[in-house]
Each structure stands twice: as C-alpha cells, then as structure tokens.
C-alpha positions as CSV (number, residue, x, y, z in Angstrom):
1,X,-38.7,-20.0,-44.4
2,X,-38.1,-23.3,-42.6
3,X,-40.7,-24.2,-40.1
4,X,-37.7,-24.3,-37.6
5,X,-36.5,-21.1,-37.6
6,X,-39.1,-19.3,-35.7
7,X,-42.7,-17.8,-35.2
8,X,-44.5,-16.7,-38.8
9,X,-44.7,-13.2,-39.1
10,X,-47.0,-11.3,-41.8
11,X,-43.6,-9.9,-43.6
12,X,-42.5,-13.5,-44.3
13,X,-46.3,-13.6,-45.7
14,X,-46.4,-11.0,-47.8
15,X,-42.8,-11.7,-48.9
16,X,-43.5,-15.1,-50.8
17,X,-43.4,-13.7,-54.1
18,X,-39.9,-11.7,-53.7
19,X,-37.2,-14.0,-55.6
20,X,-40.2,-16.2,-56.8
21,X,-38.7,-16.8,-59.7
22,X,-40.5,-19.9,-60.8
23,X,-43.9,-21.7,-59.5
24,X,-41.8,-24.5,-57.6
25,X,-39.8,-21.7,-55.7
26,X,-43.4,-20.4,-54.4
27,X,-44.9,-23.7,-53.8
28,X,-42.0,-24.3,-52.0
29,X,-41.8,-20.8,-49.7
30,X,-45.8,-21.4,-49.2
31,X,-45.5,-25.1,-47.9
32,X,-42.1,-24.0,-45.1
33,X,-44.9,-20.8,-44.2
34,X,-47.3,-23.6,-43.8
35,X,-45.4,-26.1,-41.7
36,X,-44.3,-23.0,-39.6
37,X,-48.1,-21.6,-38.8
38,X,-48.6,-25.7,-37.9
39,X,-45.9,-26.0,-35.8
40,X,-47.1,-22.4,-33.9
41,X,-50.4,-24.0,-33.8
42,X,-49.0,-27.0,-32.3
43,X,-46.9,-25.7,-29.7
44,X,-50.0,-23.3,-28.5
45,X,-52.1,-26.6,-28.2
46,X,-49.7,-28.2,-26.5
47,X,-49.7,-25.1,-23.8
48,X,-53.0,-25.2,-23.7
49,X,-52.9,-28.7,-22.4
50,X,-50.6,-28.1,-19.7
51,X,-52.2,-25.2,-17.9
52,X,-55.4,-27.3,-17.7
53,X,-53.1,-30.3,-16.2
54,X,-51.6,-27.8,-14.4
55,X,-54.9,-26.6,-13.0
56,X,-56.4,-30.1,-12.3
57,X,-53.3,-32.1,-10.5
58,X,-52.8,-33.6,-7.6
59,X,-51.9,-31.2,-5.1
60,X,-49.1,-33.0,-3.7
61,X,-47.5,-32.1,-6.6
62,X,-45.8,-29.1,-6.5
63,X,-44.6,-27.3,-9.2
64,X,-40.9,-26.8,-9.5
65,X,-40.4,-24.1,-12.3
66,X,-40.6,-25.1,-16.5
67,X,-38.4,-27.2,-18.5
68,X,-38.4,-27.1,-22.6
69,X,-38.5,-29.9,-24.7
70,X,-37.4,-29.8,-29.1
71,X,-39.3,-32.4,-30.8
72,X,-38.6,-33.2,-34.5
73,X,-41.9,-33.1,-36.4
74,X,-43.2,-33.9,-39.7
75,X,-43.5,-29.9,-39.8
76,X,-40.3,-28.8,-38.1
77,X,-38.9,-28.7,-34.8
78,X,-41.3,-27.9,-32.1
79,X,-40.1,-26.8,-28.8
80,X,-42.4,-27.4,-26.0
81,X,-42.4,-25.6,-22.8
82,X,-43.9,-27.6,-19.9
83,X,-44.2,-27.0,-16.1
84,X,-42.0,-29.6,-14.3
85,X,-43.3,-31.3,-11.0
86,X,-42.0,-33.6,-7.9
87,X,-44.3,-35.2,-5.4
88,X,-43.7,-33.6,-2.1
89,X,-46.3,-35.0,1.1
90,X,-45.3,-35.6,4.4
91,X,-45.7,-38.8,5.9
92,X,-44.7,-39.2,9.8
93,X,-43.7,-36.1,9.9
94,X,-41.2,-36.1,7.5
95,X,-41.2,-34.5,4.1
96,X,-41.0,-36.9,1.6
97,X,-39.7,-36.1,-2.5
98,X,-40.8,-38.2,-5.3
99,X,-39.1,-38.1,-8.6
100,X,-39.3,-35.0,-11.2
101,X,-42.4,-35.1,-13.4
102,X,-43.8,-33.8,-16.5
103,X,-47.4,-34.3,-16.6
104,X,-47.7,-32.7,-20.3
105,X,-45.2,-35.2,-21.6
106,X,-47.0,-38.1,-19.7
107,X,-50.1,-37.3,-21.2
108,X,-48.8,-37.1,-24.6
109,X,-47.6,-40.4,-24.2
110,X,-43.4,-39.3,-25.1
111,X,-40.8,-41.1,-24.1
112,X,-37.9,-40.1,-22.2
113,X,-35.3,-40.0,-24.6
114,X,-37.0,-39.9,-28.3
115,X,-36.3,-36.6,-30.1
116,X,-38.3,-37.4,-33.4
117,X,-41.7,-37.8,-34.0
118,X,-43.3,-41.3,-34.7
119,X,-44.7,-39.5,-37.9
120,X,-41.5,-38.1,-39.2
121,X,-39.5,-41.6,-37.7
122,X,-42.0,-43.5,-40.1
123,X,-41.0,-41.3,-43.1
124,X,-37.6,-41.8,-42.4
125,X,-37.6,-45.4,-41.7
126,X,-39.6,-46.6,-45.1
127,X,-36.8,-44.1,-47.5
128,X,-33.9,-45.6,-45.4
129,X,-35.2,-48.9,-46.5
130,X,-35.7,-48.3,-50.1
131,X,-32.2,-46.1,-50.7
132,X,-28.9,-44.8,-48.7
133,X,-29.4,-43.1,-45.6
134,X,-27.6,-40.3,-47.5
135,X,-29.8,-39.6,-50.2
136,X,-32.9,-39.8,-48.3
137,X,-31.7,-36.7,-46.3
138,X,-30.9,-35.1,-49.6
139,X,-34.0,-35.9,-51.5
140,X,-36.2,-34.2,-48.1
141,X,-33.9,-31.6,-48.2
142,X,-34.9,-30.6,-51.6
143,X,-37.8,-31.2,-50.9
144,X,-38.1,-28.5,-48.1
145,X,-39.3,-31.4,-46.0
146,X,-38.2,-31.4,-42.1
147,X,-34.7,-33.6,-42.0
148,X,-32.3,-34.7,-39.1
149,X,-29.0,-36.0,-40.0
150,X,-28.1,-38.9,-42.0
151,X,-26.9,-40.7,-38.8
152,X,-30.1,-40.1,-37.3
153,X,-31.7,-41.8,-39.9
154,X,-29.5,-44.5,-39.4
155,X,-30.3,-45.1,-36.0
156,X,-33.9,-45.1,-36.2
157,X,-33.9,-47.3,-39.2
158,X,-31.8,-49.6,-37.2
159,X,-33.3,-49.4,-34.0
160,X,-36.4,-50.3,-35.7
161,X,-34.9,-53.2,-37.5
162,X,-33.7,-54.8,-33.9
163,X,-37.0,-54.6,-32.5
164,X,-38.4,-56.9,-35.8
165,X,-35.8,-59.1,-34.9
166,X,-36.2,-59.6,-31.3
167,X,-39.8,-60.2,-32.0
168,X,-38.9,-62.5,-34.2
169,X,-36.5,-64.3,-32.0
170,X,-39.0,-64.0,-29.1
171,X,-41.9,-66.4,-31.5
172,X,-38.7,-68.7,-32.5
173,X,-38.5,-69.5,-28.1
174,X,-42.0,-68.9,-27.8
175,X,-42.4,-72.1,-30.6
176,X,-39.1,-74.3,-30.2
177,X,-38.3,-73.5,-26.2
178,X,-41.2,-73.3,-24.4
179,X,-43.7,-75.3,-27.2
180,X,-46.3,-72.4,-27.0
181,X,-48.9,-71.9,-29.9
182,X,-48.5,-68.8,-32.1
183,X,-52.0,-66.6,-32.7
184,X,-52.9,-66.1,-36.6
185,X,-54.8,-67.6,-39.5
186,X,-53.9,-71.4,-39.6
187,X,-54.9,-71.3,-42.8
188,X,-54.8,-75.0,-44.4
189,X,-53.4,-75.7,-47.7
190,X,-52.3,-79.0,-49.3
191,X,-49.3,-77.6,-51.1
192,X,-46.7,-74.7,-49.5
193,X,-43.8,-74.4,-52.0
194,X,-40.3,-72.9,-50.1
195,X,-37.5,-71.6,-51.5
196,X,-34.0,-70.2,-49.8
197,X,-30.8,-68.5,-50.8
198,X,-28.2,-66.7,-49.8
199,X,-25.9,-63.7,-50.2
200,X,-23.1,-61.6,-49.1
201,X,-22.5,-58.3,-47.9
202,X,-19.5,-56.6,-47.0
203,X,-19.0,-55.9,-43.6
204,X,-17.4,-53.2,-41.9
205,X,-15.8,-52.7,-38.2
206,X,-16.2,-56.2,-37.6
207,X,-13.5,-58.9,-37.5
208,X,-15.1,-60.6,-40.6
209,X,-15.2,-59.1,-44.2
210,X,-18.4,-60.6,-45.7
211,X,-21.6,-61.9,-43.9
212,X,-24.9,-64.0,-45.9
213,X,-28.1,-62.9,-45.7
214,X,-30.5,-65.7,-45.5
215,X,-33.2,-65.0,-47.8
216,X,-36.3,-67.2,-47.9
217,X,-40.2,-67.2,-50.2
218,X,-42.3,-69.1,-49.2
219,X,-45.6,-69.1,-51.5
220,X,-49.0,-71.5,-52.1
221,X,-48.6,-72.2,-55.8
222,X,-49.1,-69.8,-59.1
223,X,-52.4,-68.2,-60.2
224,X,-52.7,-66.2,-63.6
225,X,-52.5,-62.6,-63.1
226,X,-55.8,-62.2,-64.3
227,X,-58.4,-64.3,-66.0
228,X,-57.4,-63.9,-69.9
229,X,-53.8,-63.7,-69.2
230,X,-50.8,-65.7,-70.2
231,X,-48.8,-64.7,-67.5
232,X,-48.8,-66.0,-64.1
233,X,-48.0,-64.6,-60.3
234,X,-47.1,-66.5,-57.1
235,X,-50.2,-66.7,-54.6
236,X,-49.6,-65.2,-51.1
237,X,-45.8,-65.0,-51.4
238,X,-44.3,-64.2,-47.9
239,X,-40.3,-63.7,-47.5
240,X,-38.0,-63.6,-44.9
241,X,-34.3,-62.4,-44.7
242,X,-31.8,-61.8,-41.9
243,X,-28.1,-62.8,-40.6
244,X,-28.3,-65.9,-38.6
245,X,-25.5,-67.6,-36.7
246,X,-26.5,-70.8,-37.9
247,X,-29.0,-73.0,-40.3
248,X,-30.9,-73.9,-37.1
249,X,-31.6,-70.4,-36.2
250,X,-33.0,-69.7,-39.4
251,X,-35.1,-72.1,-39.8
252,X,-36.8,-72.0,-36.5
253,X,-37.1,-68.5,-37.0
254,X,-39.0,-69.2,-40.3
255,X,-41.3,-71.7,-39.7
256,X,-42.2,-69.6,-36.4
257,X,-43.7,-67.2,-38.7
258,X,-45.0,-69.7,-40.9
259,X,-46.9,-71.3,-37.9
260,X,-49.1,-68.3,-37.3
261,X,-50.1,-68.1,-41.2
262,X,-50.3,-72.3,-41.7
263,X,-51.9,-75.0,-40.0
264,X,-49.2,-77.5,-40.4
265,X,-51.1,-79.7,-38.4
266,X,-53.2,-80.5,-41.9
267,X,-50.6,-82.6,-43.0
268,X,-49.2,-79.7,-45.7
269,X,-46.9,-81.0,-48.2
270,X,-43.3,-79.0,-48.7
271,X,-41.4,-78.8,-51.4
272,X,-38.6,-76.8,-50.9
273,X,-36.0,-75.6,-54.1
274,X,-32.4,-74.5,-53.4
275,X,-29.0,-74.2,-54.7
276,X,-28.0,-77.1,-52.6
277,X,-25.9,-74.8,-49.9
278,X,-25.6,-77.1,-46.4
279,X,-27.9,-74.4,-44.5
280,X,-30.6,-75.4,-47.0
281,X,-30.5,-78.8,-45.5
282,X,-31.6,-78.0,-42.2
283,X,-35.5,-77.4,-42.9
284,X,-35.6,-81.5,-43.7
285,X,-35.5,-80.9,-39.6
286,X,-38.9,-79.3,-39.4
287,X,-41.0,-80.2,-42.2
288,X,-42.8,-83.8,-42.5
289,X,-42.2,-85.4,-45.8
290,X,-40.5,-82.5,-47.8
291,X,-39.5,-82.9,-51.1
292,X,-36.0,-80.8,-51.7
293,X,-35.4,-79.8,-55.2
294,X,-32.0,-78.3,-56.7
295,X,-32.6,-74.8,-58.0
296,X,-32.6,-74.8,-61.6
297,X,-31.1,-71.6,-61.8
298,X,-27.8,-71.8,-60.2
299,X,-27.7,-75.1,-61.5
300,X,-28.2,-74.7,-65.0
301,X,-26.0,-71.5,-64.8
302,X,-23.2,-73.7,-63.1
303,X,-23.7,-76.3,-66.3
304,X,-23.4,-73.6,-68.9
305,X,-20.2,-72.2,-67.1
306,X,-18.5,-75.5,-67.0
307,X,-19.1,-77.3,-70.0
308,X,-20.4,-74.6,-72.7
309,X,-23.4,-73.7,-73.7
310,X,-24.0,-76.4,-76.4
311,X,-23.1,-79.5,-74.0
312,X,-24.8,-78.1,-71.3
313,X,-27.8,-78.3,-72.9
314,X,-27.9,-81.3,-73.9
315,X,-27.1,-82.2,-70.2
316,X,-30.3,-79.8,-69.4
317,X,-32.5,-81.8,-71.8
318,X,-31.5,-84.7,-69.8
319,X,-32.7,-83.7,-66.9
320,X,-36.0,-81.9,-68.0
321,X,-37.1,-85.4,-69.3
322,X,-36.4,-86.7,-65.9
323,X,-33.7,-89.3,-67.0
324,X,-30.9,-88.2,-63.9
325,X,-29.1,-91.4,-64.9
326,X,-28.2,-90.6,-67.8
327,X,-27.7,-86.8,-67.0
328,X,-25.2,-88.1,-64.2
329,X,-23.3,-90.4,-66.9
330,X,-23.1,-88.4,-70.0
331,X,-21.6,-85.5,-67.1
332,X,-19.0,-87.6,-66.1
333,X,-17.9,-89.3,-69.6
334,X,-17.2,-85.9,-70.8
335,X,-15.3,-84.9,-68.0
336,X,-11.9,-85.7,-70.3
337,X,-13.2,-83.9,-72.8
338,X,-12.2,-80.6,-71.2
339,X,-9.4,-78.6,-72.8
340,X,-7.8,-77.4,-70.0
341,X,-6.2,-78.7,-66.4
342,X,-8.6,-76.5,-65.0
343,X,-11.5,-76.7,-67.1
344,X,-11.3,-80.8,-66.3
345,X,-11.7,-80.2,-62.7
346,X,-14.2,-77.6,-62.7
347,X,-16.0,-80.4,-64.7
348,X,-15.0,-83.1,-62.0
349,X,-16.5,-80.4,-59.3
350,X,-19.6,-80.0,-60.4
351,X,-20.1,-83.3,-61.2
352,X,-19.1,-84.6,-57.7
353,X,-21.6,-82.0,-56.5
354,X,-24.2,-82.8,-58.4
355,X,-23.9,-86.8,-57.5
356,X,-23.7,-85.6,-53.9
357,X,-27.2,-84.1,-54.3
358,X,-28.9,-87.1,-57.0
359,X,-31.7,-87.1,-54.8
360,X,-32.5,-83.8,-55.5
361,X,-32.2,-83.5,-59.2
362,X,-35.5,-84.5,-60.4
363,X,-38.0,-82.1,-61.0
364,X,-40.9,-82.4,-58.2
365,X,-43.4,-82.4,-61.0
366,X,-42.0,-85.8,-62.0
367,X,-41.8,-87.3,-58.5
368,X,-45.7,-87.0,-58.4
369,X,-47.7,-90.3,-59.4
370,X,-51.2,-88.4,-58.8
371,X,-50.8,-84.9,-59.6
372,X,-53.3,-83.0,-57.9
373,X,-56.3,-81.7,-59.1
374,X,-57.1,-78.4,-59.6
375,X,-53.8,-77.3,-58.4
376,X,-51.3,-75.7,-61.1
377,X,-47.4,-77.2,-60.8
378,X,-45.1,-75.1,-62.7
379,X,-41.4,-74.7,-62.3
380,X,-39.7,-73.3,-59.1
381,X,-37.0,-70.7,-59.0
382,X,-38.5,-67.2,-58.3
383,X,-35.9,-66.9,-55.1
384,X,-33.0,-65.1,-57.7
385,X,-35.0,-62.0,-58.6
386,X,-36.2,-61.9,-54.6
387,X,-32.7,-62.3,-53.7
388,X,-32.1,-59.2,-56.0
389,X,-34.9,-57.3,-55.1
390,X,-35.1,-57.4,-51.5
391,X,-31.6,-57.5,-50.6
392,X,-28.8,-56.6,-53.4
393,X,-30.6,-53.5,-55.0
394,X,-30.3,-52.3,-51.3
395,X,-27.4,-53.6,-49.6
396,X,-25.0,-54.5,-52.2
397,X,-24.3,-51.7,-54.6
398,X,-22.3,-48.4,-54.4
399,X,-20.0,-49.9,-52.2
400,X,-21.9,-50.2,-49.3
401,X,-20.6,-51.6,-45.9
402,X,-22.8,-53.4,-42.5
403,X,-22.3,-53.7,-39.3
404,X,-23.3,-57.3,-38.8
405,X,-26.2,-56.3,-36.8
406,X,-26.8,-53.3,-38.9
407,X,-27.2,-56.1,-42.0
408,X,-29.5,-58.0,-40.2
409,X,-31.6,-54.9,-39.4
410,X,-31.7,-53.9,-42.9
411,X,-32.2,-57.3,-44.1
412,X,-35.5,-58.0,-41.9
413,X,-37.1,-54.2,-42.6
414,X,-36.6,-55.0,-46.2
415,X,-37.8,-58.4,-46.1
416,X,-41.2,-56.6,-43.9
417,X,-40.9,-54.2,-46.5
418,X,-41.6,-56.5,-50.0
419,X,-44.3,-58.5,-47.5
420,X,-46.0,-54.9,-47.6
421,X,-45.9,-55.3,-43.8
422,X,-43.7,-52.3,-42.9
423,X,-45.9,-49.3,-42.7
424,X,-48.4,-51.3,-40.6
425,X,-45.7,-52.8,-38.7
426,X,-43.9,-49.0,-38.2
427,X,-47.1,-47.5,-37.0
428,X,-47.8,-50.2,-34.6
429,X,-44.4,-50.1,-32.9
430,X,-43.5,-46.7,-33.3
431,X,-46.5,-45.0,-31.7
432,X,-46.5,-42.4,-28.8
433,X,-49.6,-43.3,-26.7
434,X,-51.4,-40.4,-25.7
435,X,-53.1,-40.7,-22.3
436,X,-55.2,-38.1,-21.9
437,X,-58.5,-37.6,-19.5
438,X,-61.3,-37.2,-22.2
439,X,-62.7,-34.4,-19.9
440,X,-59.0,-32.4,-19.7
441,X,-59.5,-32.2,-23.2
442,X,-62.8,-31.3,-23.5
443,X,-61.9,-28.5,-21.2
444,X,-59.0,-27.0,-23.2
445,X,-61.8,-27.0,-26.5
446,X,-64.3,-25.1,-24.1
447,X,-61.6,-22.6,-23.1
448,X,-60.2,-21.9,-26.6
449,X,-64.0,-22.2,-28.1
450,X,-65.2,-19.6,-25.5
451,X,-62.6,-16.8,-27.1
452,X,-61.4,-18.2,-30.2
453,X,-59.7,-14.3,-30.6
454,X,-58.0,-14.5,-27.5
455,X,-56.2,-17.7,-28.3
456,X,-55.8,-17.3,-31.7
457,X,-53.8,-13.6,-30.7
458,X,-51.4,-16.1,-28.3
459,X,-51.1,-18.7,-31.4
460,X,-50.1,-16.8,-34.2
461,X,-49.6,-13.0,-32.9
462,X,-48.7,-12.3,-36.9
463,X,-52.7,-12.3,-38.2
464,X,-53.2,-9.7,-35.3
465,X,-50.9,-6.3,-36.9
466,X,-50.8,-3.9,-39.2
467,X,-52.1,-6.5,-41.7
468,X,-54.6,-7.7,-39.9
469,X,-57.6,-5.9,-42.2
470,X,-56.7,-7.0,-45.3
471,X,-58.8,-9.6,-46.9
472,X,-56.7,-12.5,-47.3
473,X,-55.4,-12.2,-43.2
474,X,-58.8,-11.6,-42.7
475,X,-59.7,-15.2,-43.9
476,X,-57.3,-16.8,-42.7
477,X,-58.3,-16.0,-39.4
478,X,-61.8,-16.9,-40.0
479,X,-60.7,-20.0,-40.8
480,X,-58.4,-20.9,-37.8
481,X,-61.1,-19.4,-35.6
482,X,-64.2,-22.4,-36.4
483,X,-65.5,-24.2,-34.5
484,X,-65.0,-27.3,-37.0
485,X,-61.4,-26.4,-37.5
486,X,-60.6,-26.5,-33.5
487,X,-62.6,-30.3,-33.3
C-alpha cells in the first residue's frame, strides 16, 4: 500500500502477511504502511499549525474559505489543507483588498510553484546525476520509494544545474567585470598543476549536432596514498566542466573559482598539460609565468597511430630524454617512409602539429634548473580518466542526446558531483525556509501534549477500532503518544 493512496487503516495492518510470499515482499508492504502512517502524521501536524496561525493572525485578515495543496515527499504525496486569507482594512473610508494569503505555507517556508519536496528533489537530483533520468524512476519504483515522472526528474536536475551555473557566471563578473574579491581560503601554494580537455556530446533540438564539454583538474601535486604505499593520489584535486561559448568564458569562469581556494597573489607557479586544442591556449591570459605542457596521452596515442608502434617509440624515447630536436627531425625524415598516400600525410600532419607546438614538448620536469624541495614532480595526464569519469560514463553512452543547456547543466552537477560538493551544495540551495514563531510552535506541542488521545484519534483514526486492544496496536499507540516522540 503506497503511502499515496490514502489514510492507513488497521485491515491494511493486519493484512501484511496475505501474498507475503517472501521476506522482501513484507519488508516491502511494511515500509509503504510506514511511509503512509508518516505522511497521516504529517498532514495532522501540519493542521495543527494552521489552526494556531489561524487563531493568532492579524485580524485584518479575514479568512476566505480553505484551499488544498499535494506536496511530493520523501514518504508520498501529502495533501495539505490550509485556510486561505486576504487583507481587508478600511482606510478613508474605503475598503481596501490585499492579495490572497496562505499563512501555513508562509510559515513553512514553500514556494509558490514547487510541488516536490527539497528532501525527495535531493534524492532525485544526485541519481539523475549518476544514471538516466529513466532508470532512476525505475530503480525507486522497485524500490517502493515515492517517484514523479521521469521528466520531473529532469527538470529538477536541470533546474538545479542552471542555478550552479549562474552562480558560477555571477563570481566570473563579480572577478573579471567589476574587479571584486572572492571570499574563501587563499590558501598559498608554490606549485598548482592544471590540466583541460574536451569532449562531445550529441545534441538534440538544437541547430547543431555535437557540442564540447570543457573539462578541467586542477590539483597541488601527488602524495602516496598512504605511508608504506607504492601508489600515489593527486592532492586536493578540484574539477570543473561545462559548455562555454568561447575559451575566454571558460577560463574566467575557472580561475574565478580558483580565486576563492588560491591566493594567487603568492606568486603560484602553473603548469598547465593539454592536448594542444586552441581553447587550451587561452589560460596563458590569466596565469603569470605558466609553463604549458602537451599531454602525453593524446600525444603519444597520436604517435602510435601514425607511425606504428615500434617507430613511435623510439620517437617517445626521444622525447622522454628531453632531446625535442631530434624527436622533431627523426619525425620528419621518416615522413617518406610511409606506405601509403595517406599514411604520408597523416605523418606530415602530425608532424606540422607537433612543430607548431615545440615549445610545449618538453616535459616540465626537465625545464626545472632547481627542482624544488620537498615537493614530488611526477608525470601529468590524469585529465583522460576525469574526462571519462565525470562526463562520458554519464553523458555519452546509450545514445544519449542534450539540449545545449541541458549539457551544460549536467556537465557542472557532475563536475560538483566528483568535487563531493553536490549534496552540500543541493541542501544549501534547495531548502524551504521555515519561518515559524518559536512560541506558535510551542503552543501546537502544548495543545497536542495536553490530550495526546485526542490528537492521536484525528491523526491516525485506524489505532482507535475494533483493533484497538490488541497488544501490538496497543504499542504502537503508546509509542506515538510520548512525550519524547512529539519533541
């Protein structure tokens, strides 16, 4: 018995056990019964509240009948009767009408036109983000956990998504328009090692097929994973993804949330690793003195491609020992040495590219004359399995389509998401304020404290019937009816 579907009556009760044929089936009739007496409970609370508003209001406001409100919980739908009011005083003479007013839904802090729950829009949000909106309904479904529709899911998720990326657009102007000062940590480091890529999605009712997602890491160096271990982790790695309209966007948007983790004012050095895309180029524009390496990755994945696995290793070697003249010339001599038309221009390609970017070939290890002490340099290229992670597992497979801003949504919740920043960042901006006069609500606990049996009779009517003196209603009861249960 879903907790939707109406007020719990001791038949439903007692009923659990028909067509029980196995422990999940009664687990699962137990927990709908449950969310049902919680939603009853709820509601009653709730009408509790408003007769002692009603009681205590203004008396210019008059009351103009009762209006009923379905809420989507984390336990069901609750419908909520409240009395509706409109400010009526006469001023010269004349009678004057305010607007219509809900004093219970004031109170409680809900807005106008939300029909879900911040508790349930939470739970949505963070399975939306980690699989199809689809199959989170199904998998709460199964569950026997309270579900909208798929598309309603959607729209949260996404309407959640915009609001990270307006405030995220609202610290880039804050930073590059009007030169204000970010609050955070400003914490100082010597080193910050940054890496971007990219990736596209397909698109869908837009006049464009594909869109990239600009993913970026940002991370202070490596540090073993624990003391005895061979293995080593990136320290404090922060990433950022969205669709941009341009390079400049991005990297404003970036380094605005850089600012309030960084002191850049220390004089940090930046050494940034990418695949050598012309987007990339644009943080040269914001950081002092950054070295800009070319992503081994795609570059050694490019070399292999091209010329073979044997030759390109060699051409690897080359360049591991720091020797990018003679990885440039032994490249181009073998050029001719391709078997194919096609093969000798793919050579020619990648050889022209990776002349176009000879400043960037050498490893930053080798560029430093002092290495630093007591700071571990090891090789960069942890922005692929990122790239994977935080984006393609999510927004690349089973055919999957975007909206332009729908990707950009997506792409920011999942980036808040592998920062561990989403459930924080969901209860913060999701909440539903409640405004309520500690000594209203010390009132309704003195009137439903006073006769705990009268109230508990309104609440749930089904543990006062022809059950009632059996043990098990019996206890239930006592237990609804304490004081420490009602605090």
């Amino acid at each position: 018995m879903p907790a939707s579907t109406g007020k719990t009556s001791l038949e439903a009760i007692v009923s659990i056990l028909d067509d029980a044929h196995d422990f999940k089936t009664l687990e699962q009739k137990c927990f709908a019964l449950g969310m049902a007496l919680a939603a009853q409970i709820f509601e009653s609370v709730l009408t509790c509240l408003d007769e002692e508003l009603a009681r205590t209001r203004d008396r210019t406001l008059r009351n103009k009948g009762t209006g009923e409100r379905t809420i989507q919980t984390v336990f069901g739908e609750v419908t909520i009767k409240r009395r509706r009011y409109r400010e009526e005083m006469r001023v010269d003479g004349k009678l004057k009408k305010g607007a219509y007013r809900y004093l219970l839904d004031e109170a409680l802090g809900l807005p106008p036109d939300d029909r879900v729950s911040p508790g349930l829009t939470e739970a949505l949000v963070e399975g939306a983000v980690e699989e199809p909106f689809r199959q989170v309904v199904e998998r709460r479904q199964e569950a026997g956990l309270p579900t909208p529709s798929h598309s309603t899911v959607h729209s949260l998720t996404r309407k959640l998504g915009e609001m990270v990326a307006r405030e995220q657009e609202e610290q880039r102007r804050a930073v590059f328009e009007y030169g204000e000062e970010l609050p955070g940590e400003k914490k100082k480091v010597d080193r910050l090692f940054v890496e971007a890529d990219g990736t596209m999605v397909h698109l869908q009712r837009e006049e464009q097929k594909l869109a990239e997602v600009k993913v970026g890491l940002s991370h202070e160096g490596w540090e073993k994973r624990s003391p005895g271990s061979n293995e080593y982790t990136l320290a404090n790695p922060l990433v950022d993804s969205g669709v941009f309209p341009n390079a400049e966007a991005y990297w404003e948007t970036k380094i605005a949330g850089l600012s309030r983790r960084y002191d850049f004012e220390h004089g940090t050095y930046v050494v940034l690793s990418s695949d050598g895309a012309p987007w990339t180029k644009g943080a040269g524009d914001y950081f002092d003195g950054i070295q800009i390496q070319m992503d081994r990755f795609h570059l050694h994945r490019r070399l292999r491609a091209v010329f073979g696995p044997e030759h390109a290793s060699g051409l690897i070697r080359l360049l591991a020992q720091g020797d990018v003249k003679a990885f440039l010339d032994t490249m181009e001599a073998s050029i001719s040495d391709g078997k194919t038309h096609e093969n000798r221009v793919k050579r020619r390609a990648v050889f022209n590219f990776c002349k176009q970017h000879e400043g960037e070939l050498l490893d930053y290890r080798l560029r430093e004359n002092k290495p630093p002490q007591g700071i571990l340099l090891r090789g960069m290229g942890a922005i692929e399995p990122y790239v994977d992670k935080v984006i393609a597992n999510r927004m690349k497979k089973r055919g999957m389509r975007w909206t332009l801003a729908g990707a950009d949504a997506m792409a920011r919740l999942r980036a808040l998401n592998a920062n561990g920043e989403l459930h924080e960042y969901a209860s913060r901006r999701i909440a539903w304020q409640v405004r309520t006069d500690a000594k209203i609500v010390a009132r309704v606990k003195e009137r439903v404290l006073d006769d705990p049996e009268r109230w508990l009779r309104k609440a749930v009517p089904a543990l006062y019937g022809p059950h009632a003196d059996r043990p098990w209603v019996k206890a239930i009861r006592e237990l609804l009816s304490t004081k420490e249960a009602m605090v």
